[in-house]
NUMITI-802303 format. One record per atom (N, C-alpha, C): y, z, x negated; residue in one letter; atom name; residue number from 1. Coordinates in steps of 0.001 Angstrom, whole numbers, always signed. Example, Ala and Ser with C-alpha at 12.3 -4.5 7.8 and 13.67 -1.06 7.14 Angstrom:
<sites>
<site><c2>-5690</c2><c3>+7800</c3><c1>-13190</c1><residuo>a</residuo><atomo>N</atomo><num>1</num></site>
<site><c2>-4500</c2><c3>+7800</c3><c1>-12300</c1><residuo>a</residuo><atomo>CA</atomo><num>1</num></site>
<site><c2>-3300</c2><c3>+7800</c3><c1>-13200</c1><residuo>a</residuo><atomo>C</atomo><num>1</num></site>
<site><c2>-2250</c2><c3>+7080</c3><c1>-12850</c1><residuo>s</residuo><atomo>N</atomo><num>2</num></site>
<site><c2>-1060</c2><c3>+7140</c3><c1>-13670</c1><residuo>s</residuo><atomo>CA</atomo><num>2</num></site>
<site><c2>+30</c2><c3>+7870</c3><c1>-12900</c1><residuo>s</residuo><atomo>C</atomo><num>2</num></site>
</sites>
This chain:
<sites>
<site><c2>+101674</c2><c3>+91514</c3><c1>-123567</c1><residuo>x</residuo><atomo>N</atomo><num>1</num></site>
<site><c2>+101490</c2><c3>+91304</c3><c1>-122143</c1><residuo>x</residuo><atomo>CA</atomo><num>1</num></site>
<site><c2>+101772</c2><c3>+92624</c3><c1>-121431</c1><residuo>x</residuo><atomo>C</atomo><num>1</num></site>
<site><c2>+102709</c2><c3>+92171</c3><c1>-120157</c1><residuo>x</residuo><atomo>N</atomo><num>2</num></site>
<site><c2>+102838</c2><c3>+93821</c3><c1>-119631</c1><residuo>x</residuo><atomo>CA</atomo><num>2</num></site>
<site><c2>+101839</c2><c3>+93907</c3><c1>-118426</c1><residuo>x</residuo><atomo>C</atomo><num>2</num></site>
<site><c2>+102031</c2><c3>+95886</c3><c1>-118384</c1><residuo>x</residuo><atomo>N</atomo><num>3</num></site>
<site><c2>+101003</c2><c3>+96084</c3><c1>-117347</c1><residuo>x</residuo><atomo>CA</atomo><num>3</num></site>
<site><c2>+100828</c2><c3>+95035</c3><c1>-116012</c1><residuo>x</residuo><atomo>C</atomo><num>3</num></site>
<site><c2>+101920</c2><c3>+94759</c3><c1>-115308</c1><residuo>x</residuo><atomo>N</atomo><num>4</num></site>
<site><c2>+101797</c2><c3>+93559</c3><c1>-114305</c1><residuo>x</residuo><atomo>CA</atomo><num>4</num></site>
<site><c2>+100833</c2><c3>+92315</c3><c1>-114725</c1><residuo>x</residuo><atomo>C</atomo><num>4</num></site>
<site><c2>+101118</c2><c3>+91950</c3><c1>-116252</c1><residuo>x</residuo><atomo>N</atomo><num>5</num></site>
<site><c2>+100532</c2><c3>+90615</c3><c1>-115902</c1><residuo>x</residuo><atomo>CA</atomo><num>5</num></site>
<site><c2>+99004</c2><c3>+90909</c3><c1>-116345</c1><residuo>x</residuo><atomo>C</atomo><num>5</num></site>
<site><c2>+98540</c2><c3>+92056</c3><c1>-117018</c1><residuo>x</residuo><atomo>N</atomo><num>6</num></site>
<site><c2>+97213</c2><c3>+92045</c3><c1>-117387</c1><residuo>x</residuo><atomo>CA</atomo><num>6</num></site>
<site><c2>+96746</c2><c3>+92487</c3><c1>-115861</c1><residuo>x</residuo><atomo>C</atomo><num>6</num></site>
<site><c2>+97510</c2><c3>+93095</c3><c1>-114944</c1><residuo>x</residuo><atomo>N</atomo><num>7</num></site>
<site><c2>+96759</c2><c3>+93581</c3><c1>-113696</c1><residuo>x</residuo><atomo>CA</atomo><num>7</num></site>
<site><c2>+96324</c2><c3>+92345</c3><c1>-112854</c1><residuo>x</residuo><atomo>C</atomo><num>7</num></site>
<site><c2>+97760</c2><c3>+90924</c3><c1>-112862</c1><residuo>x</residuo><atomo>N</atomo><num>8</num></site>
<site><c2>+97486</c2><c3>+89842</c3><c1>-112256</c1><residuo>x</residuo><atomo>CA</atomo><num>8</num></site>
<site><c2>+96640</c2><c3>+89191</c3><c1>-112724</c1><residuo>x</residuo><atomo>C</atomo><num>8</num></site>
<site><c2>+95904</c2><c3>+88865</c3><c1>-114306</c1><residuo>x</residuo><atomo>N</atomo><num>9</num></site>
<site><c2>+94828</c2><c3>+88515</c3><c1>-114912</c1><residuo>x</residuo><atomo>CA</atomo><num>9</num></site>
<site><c2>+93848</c2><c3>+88995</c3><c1>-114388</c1><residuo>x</residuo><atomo>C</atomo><num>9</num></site>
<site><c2>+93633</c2><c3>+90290</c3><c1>-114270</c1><residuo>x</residuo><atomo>N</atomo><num>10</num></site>
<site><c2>+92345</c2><c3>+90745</c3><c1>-113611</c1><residuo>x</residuo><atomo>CA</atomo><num>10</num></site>
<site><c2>+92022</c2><c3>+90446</c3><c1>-112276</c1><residuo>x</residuo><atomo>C</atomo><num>10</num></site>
<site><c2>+92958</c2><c3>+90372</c3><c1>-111820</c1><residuo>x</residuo><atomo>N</atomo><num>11</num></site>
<site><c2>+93212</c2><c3>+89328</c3><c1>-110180</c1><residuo>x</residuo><atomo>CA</atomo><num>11</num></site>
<site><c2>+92488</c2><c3>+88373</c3><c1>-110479</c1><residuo>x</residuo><atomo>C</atomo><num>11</num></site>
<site><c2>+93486</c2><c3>+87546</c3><c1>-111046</c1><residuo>x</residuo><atomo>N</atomo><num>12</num></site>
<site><c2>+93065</c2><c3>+86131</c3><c1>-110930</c1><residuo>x</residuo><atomo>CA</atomo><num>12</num></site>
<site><c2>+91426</c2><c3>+86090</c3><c1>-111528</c1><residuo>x</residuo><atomo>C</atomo><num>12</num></site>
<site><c2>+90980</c2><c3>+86565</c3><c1>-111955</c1><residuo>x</residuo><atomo>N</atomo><num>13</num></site>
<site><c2>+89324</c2><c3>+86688</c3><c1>-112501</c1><residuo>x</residuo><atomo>CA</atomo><num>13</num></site>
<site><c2>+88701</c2><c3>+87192</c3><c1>-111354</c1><residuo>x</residuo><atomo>C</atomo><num>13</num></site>
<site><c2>+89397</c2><c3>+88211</c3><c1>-111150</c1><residuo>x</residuo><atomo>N</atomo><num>14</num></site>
<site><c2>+87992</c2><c3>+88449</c3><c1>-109861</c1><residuo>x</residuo><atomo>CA</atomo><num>14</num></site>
<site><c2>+88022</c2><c3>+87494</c3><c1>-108860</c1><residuo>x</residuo><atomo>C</atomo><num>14</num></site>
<site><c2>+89128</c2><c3>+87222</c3><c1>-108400</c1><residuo>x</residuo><atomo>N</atomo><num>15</num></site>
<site><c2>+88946</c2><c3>+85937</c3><c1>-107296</c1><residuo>x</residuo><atomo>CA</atomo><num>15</num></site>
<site><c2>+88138</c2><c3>+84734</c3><c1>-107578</c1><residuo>x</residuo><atomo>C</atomo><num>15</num></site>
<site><c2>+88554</c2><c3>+84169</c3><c1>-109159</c1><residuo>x</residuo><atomo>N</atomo><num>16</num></site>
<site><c2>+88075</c2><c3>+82892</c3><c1>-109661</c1><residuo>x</residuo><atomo>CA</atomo><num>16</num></site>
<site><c2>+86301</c2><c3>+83065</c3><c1>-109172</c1><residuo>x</residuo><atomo>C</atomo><num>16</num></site>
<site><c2>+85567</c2><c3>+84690</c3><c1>-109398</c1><residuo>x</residuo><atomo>N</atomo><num>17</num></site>
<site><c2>+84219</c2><c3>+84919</c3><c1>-109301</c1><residuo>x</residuo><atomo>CA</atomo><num>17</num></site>
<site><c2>+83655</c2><c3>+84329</c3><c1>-107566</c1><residuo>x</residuo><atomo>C</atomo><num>17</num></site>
<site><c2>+84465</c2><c3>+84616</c3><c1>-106527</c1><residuo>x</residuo><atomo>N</atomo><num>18</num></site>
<site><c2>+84515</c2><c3>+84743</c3><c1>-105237</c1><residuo>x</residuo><atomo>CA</atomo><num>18</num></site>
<site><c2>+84508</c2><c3>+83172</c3><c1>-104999</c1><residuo>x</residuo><atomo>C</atomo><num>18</num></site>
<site><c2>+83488</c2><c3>+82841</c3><c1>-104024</c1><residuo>x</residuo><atomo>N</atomo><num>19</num></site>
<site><c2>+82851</c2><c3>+81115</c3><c1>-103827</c1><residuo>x</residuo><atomo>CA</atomo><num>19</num></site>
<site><c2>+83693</c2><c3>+81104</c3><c1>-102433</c1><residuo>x</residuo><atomo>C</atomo><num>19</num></site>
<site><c2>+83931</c2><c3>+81364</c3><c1>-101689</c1><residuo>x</residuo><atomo>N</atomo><num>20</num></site>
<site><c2>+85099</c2><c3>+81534</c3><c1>-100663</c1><residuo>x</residuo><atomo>CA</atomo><num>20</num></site>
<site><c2>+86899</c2><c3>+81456</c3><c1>-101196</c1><residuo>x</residuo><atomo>C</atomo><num>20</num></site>
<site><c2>+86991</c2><c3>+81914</c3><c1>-102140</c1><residuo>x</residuo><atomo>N</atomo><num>21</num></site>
<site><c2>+88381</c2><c3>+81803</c3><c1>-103116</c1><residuo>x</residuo><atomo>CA</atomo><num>21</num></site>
<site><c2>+88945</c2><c3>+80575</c3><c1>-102890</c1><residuo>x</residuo><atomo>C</atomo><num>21</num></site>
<site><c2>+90010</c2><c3>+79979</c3><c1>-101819</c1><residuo>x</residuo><atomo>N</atomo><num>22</num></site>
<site><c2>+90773</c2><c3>+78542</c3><c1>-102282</c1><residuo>x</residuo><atomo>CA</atomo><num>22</num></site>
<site><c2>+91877</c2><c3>+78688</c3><c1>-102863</c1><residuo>x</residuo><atomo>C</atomo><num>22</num></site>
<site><c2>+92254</c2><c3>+78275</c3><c1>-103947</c1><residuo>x</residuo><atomo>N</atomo><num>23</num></site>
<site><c2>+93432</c2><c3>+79049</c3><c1>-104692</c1><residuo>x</residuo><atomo>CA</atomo><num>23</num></site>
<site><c2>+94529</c2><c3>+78037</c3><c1>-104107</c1><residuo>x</residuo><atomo>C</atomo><num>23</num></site>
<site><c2>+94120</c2><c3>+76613</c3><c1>-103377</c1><residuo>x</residuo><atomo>N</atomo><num>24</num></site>
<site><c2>+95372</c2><c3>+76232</c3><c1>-102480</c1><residuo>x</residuo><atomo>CA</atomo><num>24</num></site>
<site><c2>+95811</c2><c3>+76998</c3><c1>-101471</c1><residuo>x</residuo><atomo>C</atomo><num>24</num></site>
<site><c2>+94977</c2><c3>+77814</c3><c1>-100951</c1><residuo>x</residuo><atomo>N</atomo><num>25</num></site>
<site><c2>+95402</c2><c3>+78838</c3><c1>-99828</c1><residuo>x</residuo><atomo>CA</atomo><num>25</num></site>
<site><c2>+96035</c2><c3>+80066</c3><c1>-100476</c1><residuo>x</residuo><atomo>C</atomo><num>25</num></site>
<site><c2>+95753</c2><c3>+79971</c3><c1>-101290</c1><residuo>x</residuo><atomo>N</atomo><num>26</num></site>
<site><c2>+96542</c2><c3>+81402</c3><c1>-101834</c1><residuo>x</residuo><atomo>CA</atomo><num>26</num></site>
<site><c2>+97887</c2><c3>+80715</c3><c1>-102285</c1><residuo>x</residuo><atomo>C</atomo><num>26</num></site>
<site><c2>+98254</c2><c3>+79848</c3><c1>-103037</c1><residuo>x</residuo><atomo>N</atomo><num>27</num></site>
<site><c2>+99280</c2><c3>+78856</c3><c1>-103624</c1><residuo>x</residuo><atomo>CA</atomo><num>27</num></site>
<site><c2>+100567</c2><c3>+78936</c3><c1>-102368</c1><residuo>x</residuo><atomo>C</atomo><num>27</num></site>
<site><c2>+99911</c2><c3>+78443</c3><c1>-101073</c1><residuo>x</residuo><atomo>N</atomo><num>28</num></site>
<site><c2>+100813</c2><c3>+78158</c3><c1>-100387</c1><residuo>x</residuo><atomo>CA</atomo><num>28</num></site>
<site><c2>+100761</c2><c3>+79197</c3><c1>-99613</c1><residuo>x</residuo><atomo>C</atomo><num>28</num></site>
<site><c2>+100194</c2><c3>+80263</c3><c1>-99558</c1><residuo>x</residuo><atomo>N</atomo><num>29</num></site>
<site><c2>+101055</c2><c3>+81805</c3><c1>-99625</c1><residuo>x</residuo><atomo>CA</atomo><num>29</num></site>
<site><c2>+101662</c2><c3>+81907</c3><c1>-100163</c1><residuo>x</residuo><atomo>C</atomo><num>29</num></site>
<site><c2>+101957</c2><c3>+81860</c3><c1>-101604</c1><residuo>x</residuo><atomo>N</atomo><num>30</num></site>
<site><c2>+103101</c2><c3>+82331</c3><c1>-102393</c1><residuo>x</residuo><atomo>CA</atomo><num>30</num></site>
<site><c2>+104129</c2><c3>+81638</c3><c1>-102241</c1><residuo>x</residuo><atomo>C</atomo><num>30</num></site>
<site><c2>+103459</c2><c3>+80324</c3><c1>-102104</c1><residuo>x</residuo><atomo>N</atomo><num>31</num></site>
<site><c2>+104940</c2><c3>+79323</c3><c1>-101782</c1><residuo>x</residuo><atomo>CA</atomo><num>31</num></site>
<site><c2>+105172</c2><c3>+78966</c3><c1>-99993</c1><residuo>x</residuo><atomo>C</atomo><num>31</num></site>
<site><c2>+105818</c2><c3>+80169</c3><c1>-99433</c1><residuo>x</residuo><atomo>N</atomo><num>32</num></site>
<site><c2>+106055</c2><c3>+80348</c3><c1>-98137</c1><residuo>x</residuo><atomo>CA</atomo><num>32</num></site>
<site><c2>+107296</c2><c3>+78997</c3><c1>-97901</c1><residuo>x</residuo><atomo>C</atomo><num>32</num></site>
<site><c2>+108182</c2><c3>+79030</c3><c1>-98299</c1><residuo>x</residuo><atomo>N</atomo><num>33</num></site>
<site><c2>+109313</c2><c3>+77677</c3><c1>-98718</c1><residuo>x</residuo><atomo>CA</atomo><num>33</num></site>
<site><c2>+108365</c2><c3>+76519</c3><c1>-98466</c1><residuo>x</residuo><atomo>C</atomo><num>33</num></site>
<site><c2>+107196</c2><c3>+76131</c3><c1>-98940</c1><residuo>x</residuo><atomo>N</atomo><num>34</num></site>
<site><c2>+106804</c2><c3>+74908</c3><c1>-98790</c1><residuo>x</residuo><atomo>CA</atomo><num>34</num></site>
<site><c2>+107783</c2><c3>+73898</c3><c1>-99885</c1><residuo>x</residuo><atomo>C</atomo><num>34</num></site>
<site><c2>+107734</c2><c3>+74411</c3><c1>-101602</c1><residuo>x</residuo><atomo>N</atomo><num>35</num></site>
<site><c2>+108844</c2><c3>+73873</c3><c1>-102052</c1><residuo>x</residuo><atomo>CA</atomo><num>35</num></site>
<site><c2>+107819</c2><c3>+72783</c3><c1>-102644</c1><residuo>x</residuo><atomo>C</atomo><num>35</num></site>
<site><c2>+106669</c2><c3>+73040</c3><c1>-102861</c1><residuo>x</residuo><atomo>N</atomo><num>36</num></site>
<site><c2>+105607</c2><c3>+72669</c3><c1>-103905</c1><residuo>x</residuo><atomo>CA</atomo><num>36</num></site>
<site><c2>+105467</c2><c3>+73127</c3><c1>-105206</c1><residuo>x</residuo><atomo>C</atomo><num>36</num></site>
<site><c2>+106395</c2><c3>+74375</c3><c1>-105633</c1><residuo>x</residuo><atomo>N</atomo><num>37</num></site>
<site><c2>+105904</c2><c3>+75065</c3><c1>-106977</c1><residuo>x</residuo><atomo>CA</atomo><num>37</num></site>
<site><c2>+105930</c2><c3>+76501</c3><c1>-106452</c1><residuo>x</residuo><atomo>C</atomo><num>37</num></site>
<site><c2>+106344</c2><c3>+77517</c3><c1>-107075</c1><residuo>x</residuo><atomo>N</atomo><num>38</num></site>
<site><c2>+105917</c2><c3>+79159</c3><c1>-107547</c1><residuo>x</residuo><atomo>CA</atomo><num>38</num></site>
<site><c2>+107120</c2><c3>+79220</c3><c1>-108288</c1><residuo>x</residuo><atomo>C</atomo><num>38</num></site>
<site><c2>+108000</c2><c3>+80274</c3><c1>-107786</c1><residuo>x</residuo><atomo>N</atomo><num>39</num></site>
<site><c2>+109321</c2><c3>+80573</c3><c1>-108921</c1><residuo>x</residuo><atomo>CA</atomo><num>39</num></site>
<site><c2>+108916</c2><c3>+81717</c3><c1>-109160</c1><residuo>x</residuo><atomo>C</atomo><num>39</num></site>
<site><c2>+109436</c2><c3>+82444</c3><c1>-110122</c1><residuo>x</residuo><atomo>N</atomo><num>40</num></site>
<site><c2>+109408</c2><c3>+84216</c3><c1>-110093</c1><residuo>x</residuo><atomo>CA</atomo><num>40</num></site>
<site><c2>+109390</c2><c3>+85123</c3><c1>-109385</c1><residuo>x</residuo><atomo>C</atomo><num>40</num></site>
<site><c2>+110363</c2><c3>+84692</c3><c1>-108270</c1><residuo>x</residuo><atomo>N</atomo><num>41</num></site>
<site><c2>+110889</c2><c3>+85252</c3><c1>-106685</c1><residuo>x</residuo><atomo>CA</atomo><num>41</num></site>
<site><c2>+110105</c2><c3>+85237</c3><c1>-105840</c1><residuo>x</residuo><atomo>C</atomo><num>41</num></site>
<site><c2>+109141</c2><c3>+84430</c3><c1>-105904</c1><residuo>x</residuo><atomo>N</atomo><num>42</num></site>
<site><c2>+108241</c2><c3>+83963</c3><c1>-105010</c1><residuo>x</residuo><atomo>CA</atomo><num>42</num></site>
<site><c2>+107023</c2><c3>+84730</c3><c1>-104954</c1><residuo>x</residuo><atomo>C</atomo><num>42</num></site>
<site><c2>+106385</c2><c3>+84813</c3><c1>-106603</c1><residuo>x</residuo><atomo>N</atomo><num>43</num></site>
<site><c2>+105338</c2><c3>+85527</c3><c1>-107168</c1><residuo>x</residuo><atomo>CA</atomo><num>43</num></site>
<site><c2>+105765</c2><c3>+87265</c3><c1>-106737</c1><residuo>x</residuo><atomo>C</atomo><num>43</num></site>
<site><c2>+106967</c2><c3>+87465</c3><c1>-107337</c1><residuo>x</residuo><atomo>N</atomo><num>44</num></site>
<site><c2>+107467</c2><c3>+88788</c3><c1>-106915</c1><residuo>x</residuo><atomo>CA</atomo><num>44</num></site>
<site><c2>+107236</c2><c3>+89511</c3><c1>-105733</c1><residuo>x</residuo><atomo>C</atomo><num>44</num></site>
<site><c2>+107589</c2><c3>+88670</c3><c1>-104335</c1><residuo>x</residuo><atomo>N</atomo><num>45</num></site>
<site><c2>+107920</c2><c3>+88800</c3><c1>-103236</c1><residuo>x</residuo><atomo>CA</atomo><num>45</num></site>
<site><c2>+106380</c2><c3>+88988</c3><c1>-102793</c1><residuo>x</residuo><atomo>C</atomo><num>45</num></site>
<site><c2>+105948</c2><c3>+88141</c3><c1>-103084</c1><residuo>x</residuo><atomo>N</atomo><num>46</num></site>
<site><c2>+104119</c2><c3>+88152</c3><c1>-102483</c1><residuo>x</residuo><atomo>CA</atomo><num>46</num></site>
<site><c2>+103611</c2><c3>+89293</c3><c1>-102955</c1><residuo>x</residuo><atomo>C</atomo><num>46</num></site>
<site><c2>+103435</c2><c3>+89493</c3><c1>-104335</c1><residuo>x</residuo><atomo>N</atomo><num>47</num></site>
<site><c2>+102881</c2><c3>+90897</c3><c1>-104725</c1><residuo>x</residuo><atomo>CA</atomo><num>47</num></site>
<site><c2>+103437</c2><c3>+92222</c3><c1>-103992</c1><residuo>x</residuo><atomo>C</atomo><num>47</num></site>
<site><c2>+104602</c2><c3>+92226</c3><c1>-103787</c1><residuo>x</residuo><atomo>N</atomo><num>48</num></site>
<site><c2>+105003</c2><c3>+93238</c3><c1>-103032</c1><residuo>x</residuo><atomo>CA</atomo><num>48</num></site>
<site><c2>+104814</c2><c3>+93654</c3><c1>-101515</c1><residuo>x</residuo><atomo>C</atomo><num>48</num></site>
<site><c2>+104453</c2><c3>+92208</c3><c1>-101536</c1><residuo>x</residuo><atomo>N</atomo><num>49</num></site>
<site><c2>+103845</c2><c3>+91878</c3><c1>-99551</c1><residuo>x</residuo><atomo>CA</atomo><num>49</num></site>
<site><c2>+103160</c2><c3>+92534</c3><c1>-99483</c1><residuo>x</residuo><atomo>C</atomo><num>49</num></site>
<site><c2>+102339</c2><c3>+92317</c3><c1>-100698</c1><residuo>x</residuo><atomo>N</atomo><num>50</num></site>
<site><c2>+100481</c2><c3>+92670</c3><c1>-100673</c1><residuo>x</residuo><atomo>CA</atomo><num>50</num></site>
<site><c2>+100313</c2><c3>+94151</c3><c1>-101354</c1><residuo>x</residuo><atomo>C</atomo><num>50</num></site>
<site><c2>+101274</c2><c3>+94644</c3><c1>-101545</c1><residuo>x</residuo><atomo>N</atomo><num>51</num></site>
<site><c2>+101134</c2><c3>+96303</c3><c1>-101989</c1><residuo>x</residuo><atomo>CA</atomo><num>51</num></site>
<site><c2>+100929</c2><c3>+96463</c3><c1>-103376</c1><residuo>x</residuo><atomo>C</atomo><num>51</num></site>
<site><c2>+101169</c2><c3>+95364</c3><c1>-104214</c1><residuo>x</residuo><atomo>N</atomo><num>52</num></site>
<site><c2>+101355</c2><c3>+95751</c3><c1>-105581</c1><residuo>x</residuo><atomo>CA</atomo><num>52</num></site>
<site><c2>+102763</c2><c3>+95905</c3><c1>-106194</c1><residuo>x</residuo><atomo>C</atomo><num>52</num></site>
<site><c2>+103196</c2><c3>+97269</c3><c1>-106438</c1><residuo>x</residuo><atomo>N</atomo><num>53</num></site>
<site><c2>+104681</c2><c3>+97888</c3><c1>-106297</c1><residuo>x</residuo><atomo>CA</atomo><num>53</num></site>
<site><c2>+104702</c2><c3>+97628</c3><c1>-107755</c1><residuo>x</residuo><atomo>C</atomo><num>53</num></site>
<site><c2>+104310</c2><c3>+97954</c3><c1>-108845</c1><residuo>x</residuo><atomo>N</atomo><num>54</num></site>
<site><c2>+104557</c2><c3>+98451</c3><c1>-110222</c1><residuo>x</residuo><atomo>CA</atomo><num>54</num></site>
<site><c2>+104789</c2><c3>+96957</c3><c1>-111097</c1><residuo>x</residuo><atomo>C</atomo><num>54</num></site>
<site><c2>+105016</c2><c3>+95736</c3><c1>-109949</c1><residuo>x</residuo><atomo>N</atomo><num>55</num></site>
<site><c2>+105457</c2><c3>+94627</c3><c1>-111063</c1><residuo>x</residuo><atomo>CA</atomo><num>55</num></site>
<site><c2>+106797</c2><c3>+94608</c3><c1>-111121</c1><residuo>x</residuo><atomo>C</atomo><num>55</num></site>
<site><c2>+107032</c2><c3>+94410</c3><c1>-112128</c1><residuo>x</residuo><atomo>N</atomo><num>56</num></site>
<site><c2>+108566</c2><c3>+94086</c3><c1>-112124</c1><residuo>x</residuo><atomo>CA</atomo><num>56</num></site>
<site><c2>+108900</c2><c3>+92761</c3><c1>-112083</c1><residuo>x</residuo><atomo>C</atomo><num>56</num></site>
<site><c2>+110216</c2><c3>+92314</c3><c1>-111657</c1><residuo>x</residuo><atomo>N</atomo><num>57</num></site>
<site><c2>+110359</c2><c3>+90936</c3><c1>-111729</c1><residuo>x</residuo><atomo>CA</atomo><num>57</num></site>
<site><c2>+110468</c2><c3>+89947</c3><c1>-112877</c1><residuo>x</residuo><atomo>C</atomo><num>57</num></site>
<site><c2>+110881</c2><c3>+90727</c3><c1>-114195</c1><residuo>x</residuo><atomo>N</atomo><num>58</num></site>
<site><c2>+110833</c2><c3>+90499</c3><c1>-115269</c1><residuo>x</residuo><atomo>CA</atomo><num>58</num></site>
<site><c2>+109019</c2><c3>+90066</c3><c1>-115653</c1><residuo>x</residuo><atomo>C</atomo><num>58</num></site>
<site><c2>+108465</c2><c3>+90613</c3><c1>-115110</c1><residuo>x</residuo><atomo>N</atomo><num>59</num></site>
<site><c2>+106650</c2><c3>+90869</c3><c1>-115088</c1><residuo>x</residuo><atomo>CA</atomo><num>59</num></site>
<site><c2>+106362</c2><c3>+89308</c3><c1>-114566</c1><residuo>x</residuo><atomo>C</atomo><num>59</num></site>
<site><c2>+106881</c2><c3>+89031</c3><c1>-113100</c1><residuo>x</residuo><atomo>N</atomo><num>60</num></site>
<site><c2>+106333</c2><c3>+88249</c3><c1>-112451</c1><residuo>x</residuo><atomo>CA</atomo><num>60</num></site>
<site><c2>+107274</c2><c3>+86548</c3><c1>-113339</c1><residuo>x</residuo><atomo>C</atomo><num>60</num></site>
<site><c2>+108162</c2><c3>+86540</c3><c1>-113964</c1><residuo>x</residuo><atomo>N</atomo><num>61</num></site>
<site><c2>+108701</c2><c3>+85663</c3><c1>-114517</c1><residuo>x</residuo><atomo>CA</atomo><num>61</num></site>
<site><c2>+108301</c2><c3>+85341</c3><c1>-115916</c1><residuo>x</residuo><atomo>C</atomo><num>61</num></site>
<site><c2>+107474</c2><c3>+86370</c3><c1>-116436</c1><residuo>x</residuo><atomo>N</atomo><num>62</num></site>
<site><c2>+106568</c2><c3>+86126</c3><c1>-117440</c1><residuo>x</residuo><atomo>CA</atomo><num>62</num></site>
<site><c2>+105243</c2><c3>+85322</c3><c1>-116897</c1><residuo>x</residuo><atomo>C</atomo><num>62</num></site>
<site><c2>+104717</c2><c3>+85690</c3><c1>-115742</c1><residuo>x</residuo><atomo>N</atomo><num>63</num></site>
<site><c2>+103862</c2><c3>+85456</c3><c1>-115704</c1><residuo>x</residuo><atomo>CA</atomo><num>63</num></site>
<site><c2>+104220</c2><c3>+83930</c3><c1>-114966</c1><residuo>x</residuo><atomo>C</atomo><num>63</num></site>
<site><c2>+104783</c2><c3>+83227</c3><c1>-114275</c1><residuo>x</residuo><atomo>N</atomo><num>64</num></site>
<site><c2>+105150</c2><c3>+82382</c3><c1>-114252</c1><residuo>x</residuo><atomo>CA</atomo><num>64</num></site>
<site><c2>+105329</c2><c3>+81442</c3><c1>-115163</c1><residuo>x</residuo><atomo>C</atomo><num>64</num></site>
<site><c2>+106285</c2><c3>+81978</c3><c1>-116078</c1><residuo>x</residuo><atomo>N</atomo><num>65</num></site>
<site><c2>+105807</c2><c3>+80855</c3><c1>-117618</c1><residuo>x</residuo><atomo>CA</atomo><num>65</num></site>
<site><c2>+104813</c2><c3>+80743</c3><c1>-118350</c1><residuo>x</residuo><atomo>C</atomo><num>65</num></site>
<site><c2>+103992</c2><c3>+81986</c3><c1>-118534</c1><residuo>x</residuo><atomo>N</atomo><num>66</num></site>
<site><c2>+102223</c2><c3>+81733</c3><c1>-118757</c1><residuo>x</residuo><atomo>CA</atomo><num>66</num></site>
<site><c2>+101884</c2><c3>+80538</c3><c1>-118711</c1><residuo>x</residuo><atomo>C</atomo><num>66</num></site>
<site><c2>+101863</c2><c3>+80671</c3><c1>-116990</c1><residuo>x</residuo><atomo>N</atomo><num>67</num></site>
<site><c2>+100549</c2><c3>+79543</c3><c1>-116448</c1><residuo>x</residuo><atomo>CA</atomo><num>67</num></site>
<site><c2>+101226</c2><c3>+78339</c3><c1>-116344</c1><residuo>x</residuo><atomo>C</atomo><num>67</num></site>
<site><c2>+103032</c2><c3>+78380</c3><c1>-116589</c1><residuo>x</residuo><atomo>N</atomo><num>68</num></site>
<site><c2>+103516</c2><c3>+76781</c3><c1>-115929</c1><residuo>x</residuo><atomo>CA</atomo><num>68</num></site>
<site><c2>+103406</c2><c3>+76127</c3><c1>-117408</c1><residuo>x</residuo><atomo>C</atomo><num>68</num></site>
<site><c2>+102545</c2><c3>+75953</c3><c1>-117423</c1><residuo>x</residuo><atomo>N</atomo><num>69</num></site>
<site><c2>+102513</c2><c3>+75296</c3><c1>-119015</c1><residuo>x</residuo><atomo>CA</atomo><num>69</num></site>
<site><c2>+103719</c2><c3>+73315</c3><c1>-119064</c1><residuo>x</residuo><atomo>C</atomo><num>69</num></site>
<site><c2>+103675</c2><c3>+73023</c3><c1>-118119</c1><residuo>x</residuo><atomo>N</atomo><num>70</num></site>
<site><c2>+105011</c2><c3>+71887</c3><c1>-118429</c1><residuo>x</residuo><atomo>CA</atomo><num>70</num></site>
<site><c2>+106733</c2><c3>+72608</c3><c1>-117736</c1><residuo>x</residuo><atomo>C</atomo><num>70</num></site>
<site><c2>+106393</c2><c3>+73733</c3><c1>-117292</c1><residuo>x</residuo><atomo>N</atomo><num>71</num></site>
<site><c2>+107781</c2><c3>+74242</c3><c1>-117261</c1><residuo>x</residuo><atomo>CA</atomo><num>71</num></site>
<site><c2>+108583</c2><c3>+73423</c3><c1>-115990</c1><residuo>x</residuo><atomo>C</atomo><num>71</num></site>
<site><c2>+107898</c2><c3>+73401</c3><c1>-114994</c1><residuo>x</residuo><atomo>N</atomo><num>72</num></site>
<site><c2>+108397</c2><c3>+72634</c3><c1>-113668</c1><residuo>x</residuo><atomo>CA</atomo><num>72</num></site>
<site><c2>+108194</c2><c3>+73489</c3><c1>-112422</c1><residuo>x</residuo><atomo>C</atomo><num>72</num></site>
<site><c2>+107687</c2><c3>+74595</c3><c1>-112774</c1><residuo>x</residuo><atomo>N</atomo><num>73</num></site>
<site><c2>+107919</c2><c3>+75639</c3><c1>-111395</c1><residuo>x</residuo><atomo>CA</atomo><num>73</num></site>
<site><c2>+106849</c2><c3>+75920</c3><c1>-111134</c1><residuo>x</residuo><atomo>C</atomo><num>73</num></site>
</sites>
């Protein structure tokens, strides 16, 4: 696992802790398109919105296939 995606793991944990957290609101941040999935580009683009510089896109396309466990976006 590279540094990006163990940093986005630790993300995604601390938020999961947070009772205010809607992860549909965060979802359709990332998916600004309104496509109904998350591509690489997408994940990429947001992290960089949000001031996390040190992912690479290679990073964020790993981490994309992680979580898409049926491989549909």
């Amino acid at each position: 696992m590279g540094n990006g995606e163990i940093d986005c793991e630790k993300q995604r944990e601390y938020l999961a802790k947070i009772d205010e957290c809607e992860p549909y609101s965060i979802f359709t941040r990332i998916d600004r398109a309104a496509k109904g999935f998350v591509n690489e580009l997408d994940l990429y683009n947001f992290m960089k919105e949000n001031g996390i510089f040190h992912v690479t896109e290679e990073d964020s396309r790993n981490i994309v296939r992680f979580y898409d466990v049926d491989d549909d976006g």
